[in-house]
C-alpha positions in Angstrom: -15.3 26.6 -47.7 -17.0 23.3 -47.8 -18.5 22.3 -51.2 -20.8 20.0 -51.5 -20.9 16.8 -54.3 -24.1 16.6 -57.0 -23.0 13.7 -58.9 -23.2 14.3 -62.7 -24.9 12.0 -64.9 -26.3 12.6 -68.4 -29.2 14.0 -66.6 -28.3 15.3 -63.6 -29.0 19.3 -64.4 -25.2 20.1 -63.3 -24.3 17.7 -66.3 -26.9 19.4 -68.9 -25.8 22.6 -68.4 -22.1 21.7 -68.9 -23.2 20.6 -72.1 -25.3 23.5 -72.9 -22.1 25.5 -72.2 -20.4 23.7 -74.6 -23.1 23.8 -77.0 -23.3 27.9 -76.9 -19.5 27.8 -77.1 -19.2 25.9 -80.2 -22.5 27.3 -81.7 -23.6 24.5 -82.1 -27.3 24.4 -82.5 -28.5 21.3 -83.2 -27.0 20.2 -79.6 -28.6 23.3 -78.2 -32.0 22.2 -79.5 -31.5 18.8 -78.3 -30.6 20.3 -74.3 -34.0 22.8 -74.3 -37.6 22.0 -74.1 -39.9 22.7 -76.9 -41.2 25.4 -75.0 -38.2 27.0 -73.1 -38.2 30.4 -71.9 -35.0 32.3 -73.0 -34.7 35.4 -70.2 -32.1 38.3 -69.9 -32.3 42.0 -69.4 -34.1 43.1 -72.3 -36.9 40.7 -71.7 -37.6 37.2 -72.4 -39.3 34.5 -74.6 -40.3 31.6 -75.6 -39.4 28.3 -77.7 -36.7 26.3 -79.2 -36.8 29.2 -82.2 -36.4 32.1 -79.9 -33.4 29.6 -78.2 -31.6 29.2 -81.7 -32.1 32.9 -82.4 -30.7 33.9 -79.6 -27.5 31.4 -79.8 -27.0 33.1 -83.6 -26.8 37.1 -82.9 -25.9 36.2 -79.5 -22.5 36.1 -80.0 -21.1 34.6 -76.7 -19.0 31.8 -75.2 -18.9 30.9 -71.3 -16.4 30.1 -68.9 -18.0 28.6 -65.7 -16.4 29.9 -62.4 -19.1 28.9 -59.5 -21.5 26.3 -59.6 -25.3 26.6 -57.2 -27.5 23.4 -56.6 -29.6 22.2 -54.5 -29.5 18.6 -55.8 -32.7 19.2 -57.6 -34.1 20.4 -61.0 -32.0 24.2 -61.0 -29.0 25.4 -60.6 -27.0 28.9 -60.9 -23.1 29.1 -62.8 -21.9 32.1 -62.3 -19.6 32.5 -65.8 -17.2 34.5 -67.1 -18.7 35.8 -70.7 -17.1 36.9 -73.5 -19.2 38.8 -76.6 -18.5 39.1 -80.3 -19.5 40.4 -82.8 -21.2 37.0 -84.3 -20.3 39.1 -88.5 -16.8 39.7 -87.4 -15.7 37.9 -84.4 -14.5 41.6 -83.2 -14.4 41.2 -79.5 -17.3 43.7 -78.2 -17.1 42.6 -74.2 -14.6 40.3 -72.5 -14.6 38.7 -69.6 -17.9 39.8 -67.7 -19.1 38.6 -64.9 -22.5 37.3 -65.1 -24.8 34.5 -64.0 -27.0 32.1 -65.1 -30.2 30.1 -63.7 -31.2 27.2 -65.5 -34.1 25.3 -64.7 -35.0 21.5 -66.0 -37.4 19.2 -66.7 -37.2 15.6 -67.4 -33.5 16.2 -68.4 -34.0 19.0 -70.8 -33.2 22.7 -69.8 -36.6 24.6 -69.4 -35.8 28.1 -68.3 -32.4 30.0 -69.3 -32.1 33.1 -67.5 -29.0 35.6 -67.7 -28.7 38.1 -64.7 -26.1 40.5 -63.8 -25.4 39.6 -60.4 -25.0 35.8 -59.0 -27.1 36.8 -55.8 -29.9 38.2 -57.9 -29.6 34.8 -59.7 -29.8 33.0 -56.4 -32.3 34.5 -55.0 -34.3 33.8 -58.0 -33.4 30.0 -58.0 -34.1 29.8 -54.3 -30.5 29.2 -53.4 -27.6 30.8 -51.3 -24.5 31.0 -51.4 -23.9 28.2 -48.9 -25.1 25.7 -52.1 -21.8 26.2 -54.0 -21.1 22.6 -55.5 -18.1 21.3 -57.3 -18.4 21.6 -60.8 -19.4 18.5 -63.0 -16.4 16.1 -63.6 
């Protein structure tokens, strides 16, 4: 399989999300606040909504951490990771759910991360972002 090269800068969305990944994975909010857009759409099964406080609520019961497997880009302002998640229980740190295979479409603009979107299958994801399967990129450096 050929996979093709997004170059990551601090802005490049393929570097953004690698730090919003590291953000979620260290809990880190104030980092996670500082990747979103005031007015970022948070979306996953059980609905979706709006805003840097809906963002920050969902990083504290959310419990999670992300391993990246597959990277999706175009180049442009979106991009799917299809990630390996993991889900505690935020009280206990119990594991709940290990090693699920979900993935994510993130959307940017002007360097922030505007849409967050979990879904259950990459190709739902892809279809979503307007992307196939033949837009697997290497992941950031």
């Amino acid at each position: 399989m050929h996979y093709g090269r997004v170059m990551a800068t601090p802005t490049n969305p393929l570097a953004v999300i690698q730090r919003w990944h590291a953000a979620v994975n260290a809990v880190d909010a104030a980092a996670l606040a500082e990747l979103a857009t005031e007015d970022i759409t948070v979306a996953g099964p059980r609905g979706a909504g709006h805003g840097r406080t809906v963002l920050l609520d969902w990083l504290r019961r959310a419990g999670l951490s992300y391993r990246p497997r597959r990277w999706f880009s175009d180049g442009h302002a979106g991009a799917v990771v299809e990630e390996l998640v993991t889900w505690r229980d935020p009280a206990t740190g119990e594991v709940l759910t290990e090693d699920a295979l979900v993935a994510s479409r993130y959307v940017l603009s002007d360097g922030r991360i505007s849409l967050y979107a979990r879904h259950d299958a990459l190709d739902e994801a892809l279809a979503r972002a307007g992307l196939d399967r033949s837009q697997q990129v290497e992941p950031p450096a």
